[in-house]
VMD Tcl script that builds the backbone (N, CA, C; Angstrom):
set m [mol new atoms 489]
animate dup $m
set s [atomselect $m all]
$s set {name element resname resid chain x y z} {
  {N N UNK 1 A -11.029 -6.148 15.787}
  {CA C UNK 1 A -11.155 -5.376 14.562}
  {C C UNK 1 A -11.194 -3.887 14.883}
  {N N UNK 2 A -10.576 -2.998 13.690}
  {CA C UNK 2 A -10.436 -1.892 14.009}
  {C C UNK 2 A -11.804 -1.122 13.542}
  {N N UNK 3 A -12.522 -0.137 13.866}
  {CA C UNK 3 A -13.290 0.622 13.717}
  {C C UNK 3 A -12.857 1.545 12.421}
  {N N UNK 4 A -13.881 1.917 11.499}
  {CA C UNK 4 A -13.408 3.008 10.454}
  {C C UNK 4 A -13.185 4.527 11.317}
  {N N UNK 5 A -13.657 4.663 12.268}
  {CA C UNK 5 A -13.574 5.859 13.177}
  {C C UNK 5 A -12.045 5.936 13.883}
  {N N UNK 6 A -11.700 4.778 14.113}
  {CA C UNK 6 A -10.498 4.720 14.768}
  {C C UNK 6 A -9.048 4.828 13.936}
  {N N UNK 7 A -9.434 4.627 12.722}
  {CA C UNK 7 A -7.913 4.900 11.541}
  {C C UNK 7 A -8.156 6.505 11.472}
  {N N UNK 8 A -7.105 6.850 11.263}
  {CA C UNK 8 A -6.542 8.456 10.348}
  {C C UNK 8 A -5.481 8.144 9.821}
  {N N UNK 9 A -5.978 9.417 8.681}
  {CA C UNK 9 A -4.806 9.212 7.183}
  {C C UNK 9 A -4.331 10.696 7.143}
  {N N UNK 10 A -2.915 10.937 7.176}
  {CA C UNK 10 A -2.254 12.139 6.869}
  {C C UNK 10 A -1.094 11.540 6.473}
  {N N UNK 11 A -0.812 12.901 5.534}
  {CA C UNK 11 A 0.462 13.039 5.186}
  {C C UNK 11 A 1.247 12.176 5.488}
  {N N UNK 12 A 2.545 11.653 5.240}
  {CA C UNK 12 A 3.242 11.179 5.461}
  {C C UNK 12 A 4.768 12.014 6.056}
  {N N UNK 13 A 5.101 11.888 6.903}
  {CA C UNK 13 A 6.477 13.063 7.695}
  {C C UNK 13 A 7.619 12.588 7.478}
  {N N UNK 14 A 8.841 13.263 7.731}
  {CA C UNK 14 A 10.312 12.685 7.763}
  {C C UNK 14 A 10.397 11.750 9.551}
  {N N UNK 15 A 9.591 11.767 10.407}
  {CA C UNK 15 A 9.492 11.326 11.693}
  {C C UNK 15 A 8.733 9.892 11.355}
  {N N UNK 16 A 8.498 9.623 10.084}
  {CA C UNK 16 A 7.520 8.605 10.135}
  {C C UNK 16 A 8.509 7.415 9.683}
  {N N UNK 17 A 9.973 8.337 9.175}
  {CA C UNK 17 A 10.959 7.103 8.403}
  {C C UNK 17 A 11.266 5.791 8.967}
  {N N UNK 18 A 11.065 5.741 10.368}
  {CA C UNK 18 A 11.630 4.597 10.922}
  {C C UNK 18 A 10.208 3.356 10.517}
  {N N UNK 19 A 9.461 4.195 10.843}
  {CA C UNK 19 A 8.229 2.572 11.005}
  {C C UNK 19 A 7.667 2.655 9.228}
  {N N UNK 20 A 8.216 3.821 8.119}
  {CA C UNK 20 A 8.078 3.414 6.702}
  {C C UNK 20 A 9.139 2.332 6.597}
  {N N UNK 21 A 10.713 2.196 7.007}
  {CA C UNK 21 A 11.636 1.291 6.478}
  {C C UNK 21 A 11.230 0.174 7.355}
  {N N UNK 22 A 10.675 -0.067 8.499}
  {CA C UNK 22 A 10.457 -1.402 9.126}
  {C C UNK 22 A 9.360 -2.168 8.279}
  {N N UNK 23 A 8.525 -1.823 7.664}
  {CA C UNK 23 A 7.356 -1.635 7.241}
  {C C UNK 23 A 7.687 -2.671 5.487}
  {N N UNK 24 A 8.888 -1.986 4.980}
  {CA C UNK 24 A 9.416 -1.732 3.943}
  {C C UNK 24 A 10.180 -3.378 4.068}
  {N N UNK 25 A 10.877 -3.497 5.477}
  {CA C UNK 25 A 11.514 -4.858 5.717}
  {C C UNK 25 A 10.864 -6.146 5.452}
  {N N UNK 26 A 9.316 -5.600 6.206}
  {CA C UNK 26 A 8.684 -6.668 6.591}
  {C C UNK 26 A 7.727 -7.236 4.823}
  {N N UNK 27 A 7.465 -6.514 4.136}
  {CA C UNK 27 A 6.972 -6.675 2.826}
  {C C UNK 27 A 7.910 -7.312 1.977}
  {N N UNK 28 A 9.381 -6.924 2.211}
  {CA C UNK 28 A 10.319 -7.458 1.351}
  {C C UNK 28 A 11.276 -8.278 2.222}
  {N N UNK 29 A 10.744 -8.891 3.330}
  {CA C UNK 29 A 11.708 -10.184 4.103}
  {C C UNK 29 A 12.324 -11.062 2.851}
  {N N UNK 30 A 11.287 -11.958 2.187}
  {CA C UNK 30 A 12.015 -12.440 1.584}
  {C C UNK 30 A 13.244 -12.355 0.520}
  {N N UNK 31 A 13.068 -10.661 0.008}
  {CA C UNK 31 A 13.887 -10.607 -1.108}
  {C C UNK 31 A 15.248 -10.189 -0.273}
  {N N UNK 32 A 15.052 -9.963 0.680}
  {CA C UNK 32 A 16.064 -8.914 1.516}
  {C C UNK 32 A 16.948 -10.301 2.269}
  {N N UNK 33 A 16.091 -11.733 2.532}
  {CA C UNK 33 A 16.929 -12.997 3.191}
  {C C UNK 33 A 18.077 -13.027 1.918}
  {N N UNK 34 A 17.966 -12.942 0.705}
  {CA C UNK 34 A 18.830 -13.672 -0.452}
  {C C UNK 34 A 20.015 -12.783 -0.543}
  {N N UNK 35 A 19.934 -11.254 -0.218}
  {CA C UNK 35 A 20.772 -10.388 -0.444}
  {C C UNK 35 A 21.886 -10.765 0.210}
  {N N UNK 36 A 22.092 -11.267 1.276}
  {CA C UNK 36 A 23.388 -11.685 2.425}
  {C C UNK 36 A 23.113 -12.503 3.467}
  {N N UNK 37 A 24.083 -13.445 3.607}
  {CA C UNK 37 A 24.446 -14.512 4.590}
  {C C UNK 37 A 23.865 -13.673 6.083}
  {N N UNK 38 A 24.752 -12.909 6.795}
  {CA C UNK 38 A 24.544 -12.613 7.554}
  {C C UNK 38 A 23.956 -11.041 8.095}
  {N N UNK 39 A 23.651 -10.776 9.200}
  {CA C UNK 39 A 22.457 -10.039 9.459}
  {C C UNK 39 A 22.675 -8.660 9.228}
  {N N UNK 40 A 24.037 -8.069 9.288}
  {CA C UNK 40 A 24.643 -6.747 9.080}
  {C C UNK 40 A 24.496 -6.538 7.847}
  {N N UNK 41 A 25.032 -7.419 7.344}
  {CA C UNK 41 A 25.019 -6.742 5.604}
  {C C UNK 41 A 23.924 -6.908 5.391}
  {N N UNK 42 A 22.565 -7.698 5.857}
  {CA C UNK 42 A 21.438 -7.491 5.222}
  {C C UNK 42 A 20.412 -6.624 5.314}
  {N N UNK 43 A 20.642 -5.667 6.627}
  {CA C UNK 43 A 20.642 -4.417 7.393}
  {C C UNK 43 A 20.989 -3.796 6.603}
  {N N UNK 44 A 22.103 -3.722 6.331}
  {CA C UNK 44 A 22.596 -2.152 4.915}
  {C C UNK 44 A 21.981 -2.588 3.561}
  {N N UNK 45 A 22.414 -3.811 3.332}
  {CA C UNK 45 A 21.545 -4.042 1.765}
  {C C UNK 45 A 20.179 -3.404 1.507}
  {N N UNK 46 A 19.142 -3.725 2.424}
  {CA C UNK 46 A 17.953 -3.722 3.152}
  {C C UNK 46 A 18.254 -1.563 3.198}
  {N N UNK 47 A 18.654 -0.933 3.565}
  {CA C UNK 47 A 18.997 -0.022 3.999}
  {C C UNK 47 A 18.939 0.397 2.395}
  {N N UNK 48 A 20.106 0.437 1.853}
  {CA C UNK 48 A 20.191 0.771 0.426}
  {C C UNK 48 A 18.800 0.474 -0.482}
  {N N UNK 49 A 18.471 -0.122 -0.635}
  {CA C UNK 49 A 17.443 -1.105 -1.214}
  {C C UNK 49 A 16.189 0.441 -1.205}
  {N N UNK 50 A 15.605 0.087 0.547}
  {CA C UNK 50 A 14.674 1.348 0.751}
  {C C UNK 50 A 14.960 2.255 0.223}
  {N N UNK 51 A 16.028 2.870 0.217}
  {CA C UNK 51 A 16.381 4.499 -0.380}
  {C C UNK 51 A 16.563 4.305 -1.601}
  {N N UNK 52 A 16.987 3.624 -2.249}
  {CA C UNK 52 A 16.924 3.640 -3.819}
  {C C UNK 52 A 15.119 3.544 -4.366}
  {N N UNK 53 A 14.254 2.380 -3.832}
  {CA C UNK 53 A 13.070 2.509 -4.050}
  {C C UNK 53 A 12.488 3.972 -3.551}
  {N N UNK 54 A 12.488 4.537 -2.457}
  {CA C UNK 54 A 12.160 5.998 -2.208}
  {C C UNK 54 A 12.341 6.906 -3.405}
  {N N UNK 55 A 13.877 6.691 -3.536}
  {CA C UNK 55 A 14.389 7.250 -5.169}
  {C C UNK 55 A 13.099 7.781 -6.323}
  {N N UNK 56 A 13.359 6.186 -6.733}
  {CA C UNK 56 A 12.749 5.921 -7.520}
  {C C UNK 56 A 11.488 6.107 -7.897}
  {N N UNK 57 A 10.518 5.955 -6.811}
  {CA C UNK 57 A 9.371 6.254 -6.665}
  {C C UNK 57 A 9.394 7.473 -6.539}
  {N N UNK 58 A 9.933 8.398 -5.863}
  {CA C UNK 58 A 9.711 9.992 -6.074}
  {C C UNK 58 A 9.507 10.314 -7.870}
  {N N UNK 59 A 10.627 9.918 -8.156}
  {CA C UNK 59 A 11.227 10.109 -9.354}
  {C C UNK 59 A 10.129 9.501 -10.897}
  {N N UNK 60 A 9.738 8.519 -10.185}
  {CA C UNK 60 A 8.196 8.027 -11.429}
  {C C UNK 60 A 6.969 8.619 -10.778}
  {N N UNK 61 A 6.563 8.749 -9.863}
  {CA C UNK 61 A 5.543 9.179 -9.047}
  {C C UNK 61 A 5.427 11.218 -8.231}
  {N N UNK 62 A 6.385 11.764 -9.078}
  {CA C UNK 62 A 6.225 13.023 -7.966}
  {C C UNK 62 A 4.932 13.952 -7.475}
  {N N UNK 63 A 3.888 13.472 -8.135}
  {CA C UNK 63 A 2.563 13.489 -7.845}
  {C C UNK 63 A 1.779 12.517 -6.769}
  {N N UNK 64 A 2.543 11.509 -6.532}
  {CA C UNK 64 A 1.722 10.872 -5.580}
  {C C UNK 64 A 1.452 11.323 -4.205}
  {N N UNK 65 A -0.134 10.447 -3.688}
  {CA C UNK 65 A 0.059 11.043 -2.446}
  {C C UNK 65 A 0.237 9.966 -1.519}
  {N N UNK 66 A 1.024 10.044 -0.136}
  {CA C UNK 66 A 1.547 9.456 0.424}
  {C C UNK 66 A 1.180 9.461 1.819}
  {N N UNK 67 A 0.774 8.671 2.249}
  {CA C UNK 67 A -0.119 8.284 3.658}
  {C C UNK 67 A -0.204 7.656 4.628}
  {N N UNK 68 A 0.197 8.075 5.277}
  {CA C UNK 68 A 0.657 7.337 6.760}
  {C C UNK 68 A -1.086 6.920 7.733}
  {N N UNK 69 A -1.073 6.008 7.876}
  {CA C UNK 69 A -2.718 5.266 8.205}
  {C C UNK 69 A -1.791 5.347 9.803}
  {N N UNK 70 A -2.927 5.745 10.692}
  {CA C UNK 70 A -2.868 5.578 12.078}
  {C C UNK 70 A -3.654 5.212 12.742}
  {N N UNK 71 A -3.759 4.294 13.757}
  {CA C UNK 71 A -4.375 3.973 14.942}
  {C C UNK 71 A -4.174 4.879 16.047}
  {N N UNK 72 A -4.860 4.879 17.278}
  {CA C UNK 72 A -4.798 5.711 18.064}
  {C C UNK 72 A -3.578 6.990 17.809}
  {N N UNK 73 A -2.476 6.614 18.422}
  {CA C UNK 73 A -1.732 7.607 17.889}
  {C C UNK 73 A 0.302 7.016 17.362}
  {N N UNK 74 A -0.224 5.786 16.702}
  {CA C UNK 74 A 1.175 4.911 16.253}
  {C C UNK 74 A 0.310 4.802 15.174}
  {N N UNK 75 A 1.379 5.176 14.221}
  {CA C UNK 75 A 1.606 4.780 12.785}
  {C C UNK 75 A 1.249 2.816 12.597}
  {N N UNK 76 A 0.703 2.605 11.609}
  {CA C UNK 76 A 0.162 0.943 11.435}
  {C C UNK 76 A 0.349 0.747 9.679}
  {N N UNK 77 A 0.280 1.973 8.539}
  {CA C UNK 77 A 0.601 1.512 7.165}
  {C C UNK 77 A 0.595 2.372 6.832}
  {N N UNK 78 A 0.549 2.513 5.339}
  {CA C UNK 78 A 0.971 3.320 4.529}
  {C C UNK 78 A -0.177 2.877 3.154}
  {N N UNK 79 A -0.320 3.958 2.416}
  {CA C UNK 79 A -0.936 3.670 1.457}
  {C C UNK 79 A -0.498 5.060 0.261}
  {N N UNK 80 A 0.199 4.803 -1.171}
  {CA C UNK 80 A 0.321 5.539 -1.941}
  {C C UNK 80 A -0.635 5.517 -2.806}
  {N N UNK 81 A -1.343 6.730 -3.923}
  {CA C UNK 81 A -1.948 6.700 -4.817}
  {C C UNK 81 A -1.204 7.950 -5.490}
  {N N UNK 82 A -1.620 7.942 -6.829}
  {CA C UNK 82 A -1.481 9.022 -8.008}
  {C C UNK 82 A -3.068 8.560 -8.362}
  {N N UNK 83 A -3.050 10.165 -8.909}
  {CA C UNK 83 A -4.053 10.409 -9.801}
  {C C UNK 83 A -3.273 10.325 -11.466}
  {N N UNK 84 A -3.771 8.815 -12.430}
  {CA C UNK 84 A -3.007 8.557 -13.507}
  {C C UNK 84 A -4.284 8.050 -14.262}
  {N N UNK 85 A -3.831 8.504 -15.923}
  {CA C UNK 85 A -4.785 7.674 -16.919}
  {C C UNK 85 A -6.184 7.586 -16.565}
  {N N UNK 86 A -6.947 8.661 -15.769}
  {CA C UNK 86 A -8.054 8.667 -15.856}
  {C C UNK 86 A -8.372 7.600 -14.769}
  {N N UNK 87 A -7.804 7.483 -13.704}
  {CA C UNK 87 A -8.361 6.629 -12.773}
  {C C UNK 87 A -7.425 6.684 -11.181}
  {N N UNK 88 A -7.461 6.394 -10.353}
  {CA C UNK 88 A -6.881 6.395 -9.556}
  {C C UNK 88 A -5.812 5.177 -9.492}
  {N N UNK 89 A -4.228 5.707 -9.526}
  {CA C UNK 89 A -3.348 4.451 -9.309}
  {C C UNK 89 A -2.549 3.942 -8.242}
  {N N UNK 90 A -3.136 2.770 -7.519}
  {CA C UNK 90 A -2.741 1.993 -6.292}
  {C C UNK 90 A -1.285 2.116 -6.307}
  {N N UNK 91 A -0.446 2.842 -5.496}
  {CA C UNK 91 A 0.982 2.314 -6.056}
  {C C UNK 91 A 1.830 1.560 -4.699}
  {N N UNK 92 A 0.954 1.235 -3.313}
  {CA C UNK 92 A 1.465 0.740 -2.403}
  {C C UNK 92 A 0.282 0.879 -1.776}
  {N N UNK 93 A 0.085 -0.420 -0.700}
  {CA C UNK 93 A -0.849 -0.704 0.560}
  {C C UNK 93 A -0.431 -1.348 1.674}
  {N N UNK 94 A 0.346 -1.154 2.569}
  {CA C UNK 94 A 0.907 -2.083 3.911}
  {C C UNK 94 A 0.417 -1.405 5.093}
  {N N UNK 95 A 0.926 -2.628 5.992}
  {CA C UNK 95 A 0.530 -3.040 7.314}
  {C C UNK 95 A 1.386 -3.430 7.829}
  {N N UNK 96 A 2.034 -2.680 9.076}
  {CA C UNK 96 A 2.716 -3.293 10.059}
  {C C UNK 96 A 2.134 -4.932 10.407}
  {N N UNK 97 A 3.221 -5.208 10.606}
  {CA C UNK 97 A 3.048 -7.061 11.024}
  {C C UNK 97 A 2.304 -7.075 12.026}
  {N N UNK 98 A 2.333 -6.043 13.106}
  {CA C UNK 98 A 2.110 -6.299 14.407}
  {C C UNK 98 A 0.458 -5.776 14.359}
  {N N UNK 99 A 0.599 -4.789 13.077}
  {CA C UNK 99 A -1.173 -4.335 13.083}
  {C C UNK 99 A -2.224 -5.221 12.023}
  {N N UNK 100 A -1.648 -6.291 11.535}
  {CA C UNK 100 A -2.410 -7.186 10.497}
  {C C UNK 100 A -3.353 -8.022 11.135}
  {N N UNK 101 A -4.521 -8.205 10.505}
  {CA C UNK 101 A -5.325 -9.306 10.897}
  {C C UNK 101 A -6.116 -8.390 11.911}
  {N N UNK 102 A -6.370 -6.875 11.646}
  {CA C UNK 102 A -7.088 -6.095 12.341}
  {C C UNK 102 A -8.546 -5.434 11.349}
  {N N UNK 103 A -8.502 -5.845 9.832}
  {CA C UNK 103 A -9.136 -4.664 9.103}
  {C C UNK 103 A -8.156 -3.748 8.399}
  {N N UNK 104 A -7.503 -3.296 9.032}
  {CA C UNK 104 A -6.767 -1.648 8.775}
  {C C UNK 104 A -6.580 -1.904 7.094}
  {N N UNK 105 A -6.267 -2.672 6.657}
  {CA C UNK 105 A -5.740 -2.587 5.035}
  {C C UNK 105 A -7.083 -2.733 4.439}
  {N N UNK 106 A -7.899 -3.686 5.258}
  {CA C UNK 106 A -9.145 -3.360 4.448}
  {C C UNK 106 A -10.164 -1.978 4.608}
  {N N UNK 107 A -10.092 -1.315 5.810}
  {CA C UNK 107 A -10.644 -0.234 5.277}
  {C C UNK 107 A -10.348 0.984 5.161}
  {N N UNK 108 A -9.073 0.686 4.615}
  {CA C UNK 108 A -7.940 1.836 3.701}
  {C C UNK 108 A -8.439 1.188 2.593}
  {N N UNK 109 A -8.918 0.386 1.803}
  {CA C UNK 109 A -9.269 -0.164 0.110}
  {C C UNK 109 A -10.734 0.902 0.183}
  {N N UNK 110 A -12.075 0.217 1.740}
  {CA C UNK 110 A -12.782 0.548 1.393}
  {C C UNK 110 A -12.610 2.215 1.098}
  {N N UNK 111 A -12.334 2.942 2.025}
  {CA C UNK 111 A -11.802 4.462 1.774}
  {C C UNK 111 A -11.621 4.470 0.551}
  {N N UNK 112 A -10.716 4.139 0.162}
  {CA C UNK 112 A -10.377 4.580 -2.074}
  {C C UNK 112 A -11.338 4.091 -2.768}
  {N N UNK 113 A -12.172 3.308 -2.293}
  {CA C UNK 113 A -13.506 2.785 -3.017}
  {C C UNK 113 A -14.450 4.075 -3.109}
  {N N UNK 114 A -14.353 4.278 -1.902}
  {CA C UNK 114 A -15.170 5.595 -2.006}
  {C C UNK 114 A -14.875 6.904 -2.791}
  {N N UNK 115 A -13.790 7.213 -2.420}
  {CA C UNK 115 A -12.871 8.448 -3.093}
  {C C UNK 115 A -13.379 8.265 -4.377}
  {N N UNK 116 A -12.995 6.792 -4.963}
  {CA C UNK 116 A -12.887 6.584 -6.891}
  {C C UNK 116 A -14.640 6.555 -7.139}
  {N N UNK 117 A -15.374 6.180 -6.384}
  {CA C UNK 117 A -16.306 6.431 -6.609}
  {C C UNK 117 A -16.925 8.085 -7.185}
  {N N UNK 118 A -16.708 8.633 -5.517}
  {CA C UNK 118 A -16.999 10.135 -5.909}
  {C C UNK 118 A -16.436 10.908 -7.149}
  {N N UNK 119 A -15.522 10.470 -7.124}
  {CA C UNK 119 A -15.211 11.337 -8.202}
  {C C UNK 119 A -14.947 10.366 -9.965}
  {N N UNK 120 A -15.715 9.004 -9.754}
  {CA C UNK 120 A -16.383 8.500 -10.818}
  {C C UNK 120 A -15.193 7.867 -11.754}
  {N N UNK 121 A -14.155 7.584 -11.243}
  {CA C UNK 121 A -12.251 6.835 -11.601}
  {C C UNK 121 A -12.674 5.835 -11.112}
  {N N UNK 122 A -12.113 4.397 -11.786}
  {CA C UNK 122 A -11.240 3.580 -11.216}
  {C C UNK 122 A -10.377 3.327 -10.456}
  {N N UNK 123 A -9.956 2.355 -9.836}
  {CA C UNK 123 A -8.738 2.107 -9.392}
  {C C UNK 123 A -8.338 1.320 -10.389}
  {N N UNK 124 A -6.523 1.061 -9.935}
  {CA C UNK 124 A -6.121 0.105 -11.146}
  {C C UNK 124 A -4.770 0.170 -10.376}
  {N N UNK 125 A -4.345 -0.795 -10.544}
  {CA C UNK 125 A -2.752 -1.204 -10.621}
  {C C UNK 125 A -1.655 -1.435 -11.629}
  {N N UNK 126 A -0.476 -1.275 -11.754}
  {CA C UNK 126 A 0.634 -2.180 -12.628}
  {C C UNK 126 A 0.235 -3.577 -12.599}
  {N N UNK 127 A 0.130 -4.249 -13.592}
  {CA C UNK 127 A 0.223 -5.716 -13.798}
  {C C UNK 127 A 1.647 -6.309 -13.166}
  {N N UNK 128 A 2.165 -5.674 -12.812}
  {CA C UNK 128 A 3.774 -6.150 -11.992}
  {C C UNK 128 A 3.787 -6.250 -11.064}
  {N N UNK 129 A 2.253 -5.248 -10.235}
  {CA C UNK 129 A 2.286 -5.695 -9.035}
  {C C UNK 129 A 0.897 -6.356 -8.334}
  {N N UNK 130 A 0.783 -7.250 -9.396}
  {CA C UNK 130 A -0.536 -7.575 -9.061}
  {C C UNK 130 A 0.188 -9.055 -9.063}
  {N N UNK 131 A 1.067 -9.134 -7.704}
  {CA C UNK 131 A 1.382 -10.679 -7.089}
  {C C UNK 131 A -0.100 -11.162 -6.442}
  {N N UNK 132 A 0.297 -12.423 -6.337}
  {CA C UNK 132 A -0.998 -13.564 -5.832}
  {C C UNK 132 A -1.477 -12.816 -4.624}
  {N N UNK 133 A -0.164 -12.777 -3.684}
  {CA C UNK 133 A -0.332 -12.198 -2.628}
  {C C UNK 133 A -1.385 -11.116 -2.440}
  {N N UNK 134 A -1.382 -9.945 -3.455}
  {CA C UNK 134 A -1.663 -8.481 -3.627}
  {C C UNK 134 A -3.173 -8.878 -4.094}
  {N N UNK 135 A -3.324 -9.567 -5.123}
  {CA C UNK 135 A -4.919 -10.022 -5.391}
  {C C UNK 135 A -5.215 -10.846 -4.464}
  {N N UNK 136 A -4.838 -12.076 -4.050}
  {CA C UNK 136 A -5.518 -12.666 -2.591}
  {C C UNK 136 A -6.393 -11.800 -1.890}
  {N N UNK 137 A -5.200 -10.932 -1.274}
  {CA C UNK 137 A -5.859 -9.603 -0.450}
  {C C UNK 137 A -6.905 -8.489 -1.190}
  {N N UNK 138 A -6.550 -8.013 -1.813}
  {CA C UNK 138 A -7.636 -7.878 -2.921}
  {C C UNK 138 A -9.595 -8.383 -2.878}
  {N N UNK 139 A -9.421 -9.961 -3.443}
  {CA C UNK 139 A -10.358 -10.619 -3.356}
  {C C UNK 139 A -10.455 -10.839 -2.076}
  {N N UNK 140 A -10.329 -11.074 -1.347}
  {CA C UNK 140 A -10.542 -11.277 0.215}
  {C C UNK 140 A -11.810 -10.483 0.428}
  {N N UNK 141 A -10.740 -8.742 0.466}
  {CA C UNK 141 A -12.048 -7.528 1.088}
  {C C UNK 141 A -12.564 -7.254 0.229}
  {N N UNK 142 A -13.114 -8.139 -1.145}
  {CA C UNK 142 A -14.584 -7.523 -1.563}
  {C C UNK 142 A -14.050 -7.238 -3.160}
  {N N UNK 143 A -12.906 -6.887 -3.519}
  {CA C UNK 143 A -12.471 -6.182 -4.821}
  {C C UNK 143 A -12.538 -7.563 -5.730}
  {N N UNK 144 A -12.641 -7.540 -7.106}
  {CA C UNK 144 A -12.220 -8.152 -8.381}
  {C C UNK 144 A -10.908 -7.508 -8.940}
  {N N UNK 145 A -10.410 -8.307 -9.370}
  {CA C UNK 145 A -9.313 -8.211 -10.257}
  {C C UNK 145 A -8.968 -8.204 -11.449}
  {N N UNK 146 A -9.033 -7.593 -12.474}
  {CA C UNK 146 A -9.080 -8.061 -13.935}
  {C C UNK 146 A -8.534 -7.035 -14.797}
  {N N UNK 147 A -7.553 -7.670 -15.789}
  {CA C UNK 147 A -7.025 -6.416 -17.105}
  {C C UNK 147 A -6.116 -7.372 -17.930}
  {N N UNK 148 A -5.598 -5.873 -18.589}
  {CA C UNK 148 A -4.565 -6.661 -19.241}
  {C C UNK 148 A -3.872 -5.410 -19.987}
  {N N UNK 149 A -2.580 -5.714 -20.337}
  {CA C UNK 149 A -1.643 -4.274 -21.226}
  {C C UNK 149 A -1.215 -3.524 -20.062}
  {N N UNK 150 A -0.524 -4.251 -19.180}
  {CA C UNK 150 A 0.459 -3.895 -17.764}
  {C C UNK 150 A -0.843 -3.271 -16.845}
  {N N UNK 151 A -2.110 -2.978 -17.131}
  {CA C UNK 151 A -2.705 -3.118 -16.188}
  {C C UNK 151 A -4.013 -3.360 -15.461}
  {N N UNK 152 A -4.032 -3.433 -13.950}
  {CA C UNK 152 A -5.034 -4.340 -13.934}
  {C C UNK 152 A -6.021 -3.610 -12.820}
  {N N UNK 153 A -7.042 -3.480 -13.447}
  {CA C UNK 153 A -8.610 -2.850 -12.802}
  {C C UNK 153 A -9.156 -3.306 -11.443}
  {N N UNK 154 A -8.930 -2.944 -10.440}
  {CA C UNK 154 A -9.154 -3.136 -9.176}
  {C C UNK 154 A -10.878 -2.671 -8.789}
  {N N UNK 155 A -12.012 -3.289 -8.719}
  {CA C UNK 155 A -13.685 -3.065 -9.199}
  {C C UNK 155 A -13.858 -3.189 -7.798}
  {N N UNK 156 A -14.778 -2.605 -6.931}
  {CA C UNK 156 A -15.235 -3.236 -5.414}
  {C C UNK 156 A -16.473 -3.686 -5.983}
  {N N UNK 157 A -17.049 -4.718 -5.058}
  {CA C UNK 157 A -18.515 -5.128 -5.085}
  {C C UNK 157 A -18.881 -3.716 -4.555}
  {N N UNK 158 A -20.212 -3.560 -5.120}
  {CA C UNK 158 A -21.129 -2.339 -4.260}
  {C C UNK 158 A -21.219 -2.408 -2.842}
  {N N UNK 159 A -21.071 -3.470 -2.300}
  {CA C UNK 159 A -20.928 -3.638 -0.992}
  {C C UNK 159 A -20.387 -2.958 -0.693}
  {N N UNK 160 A -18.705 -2.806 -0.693}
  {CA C UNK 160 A -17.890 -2.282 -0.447}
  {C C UNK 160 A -17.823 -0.788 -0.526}
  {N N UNK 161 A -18.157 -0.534 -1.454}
  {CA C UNK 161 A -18.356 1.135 -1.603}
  {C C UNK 161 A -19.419 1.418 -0.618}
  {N N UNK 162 A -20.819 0.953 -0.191}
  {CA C UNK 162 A -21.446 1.451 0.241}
  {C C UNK 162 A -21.148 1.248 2.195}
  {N N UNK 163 A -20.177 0.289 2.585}
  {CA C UNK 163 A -19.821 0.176 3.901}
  {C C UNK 163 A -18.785 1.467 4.297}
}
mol reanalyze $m
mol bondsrecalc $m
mol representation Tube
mol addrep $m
């Protein structure tokens, strides 16, 4: 397990693109297997795909902030937020494959637990992206899940805020 001392969060760089699109692969394996038979075209599909979501997300989000989570000194996830609707909005949380099953995603949640605390916001998500998967993980490290009207209130136990 990783130590809360041992993650750092900055900015996110144009040097960071390679391990954001691997990153990007590994979250969307499955949608990215259906795109093409074989491995080239699913490389460019996969390719296109990222940069249109980059797009896009600039383009709904140009306020967000964008965060490259590090271990010693290799990049391990990413975590986006906006400040929206009076609360803080989750808009991405990953983990390299190779850094999962360490903590790291969980105490990048506890971190925004804290943040939304201090400054007395919520968290909350799109109801679009509140897959099983995304609440599993969720409920796992400590959070509840609950809403409705596209979106959904991400609560820590006090535990959590106070670790």
């Amino acid at each position: 397990m990783i130590a809360a001392d041992d993650l750092r969060y900055r900015p996110t760089i144009a040097t960071d693109g390679p391990a954001l699109f691997r990153l990007f692969q590994q979250v969307h394996t499955t949608e990215i297997a259906t795109l093409a038979v074989d491995a080239a075209t699913r490389a460019a599909f996969a390719s296109m795909e990222y940069v249109e979501q980059r797009v896009r997300t600039s383009a709904e989000f140009p306020d967000a902030v964008d965060v490259a989570i590090e271990t010693g000194d290799r990049l391990c996830g990413r975590m986006m937020t906006v400040m929206r609707e009076g609360g803080i909005q989750l808009i991405q949380l990953g983990v390299l494959v190779e850094h999962r099953g360490q903590g790291i995603g969980t105490l990048a949640m506890r971190r925004l637990a804290r943040i939304a605390e201090e400054h007395g916001c919520p968290i909350w998500l799109r109801a679009d992206a509140g897959s099983q998967d995304c609440r599993g993980f969720l409920e796992r490290v400590g959070f509840s899940v609950s809403g409705h009207g596209g979106r959904l209130l991400v609560e820590p136990a006090r535990a959590v805020v106070a670790a």
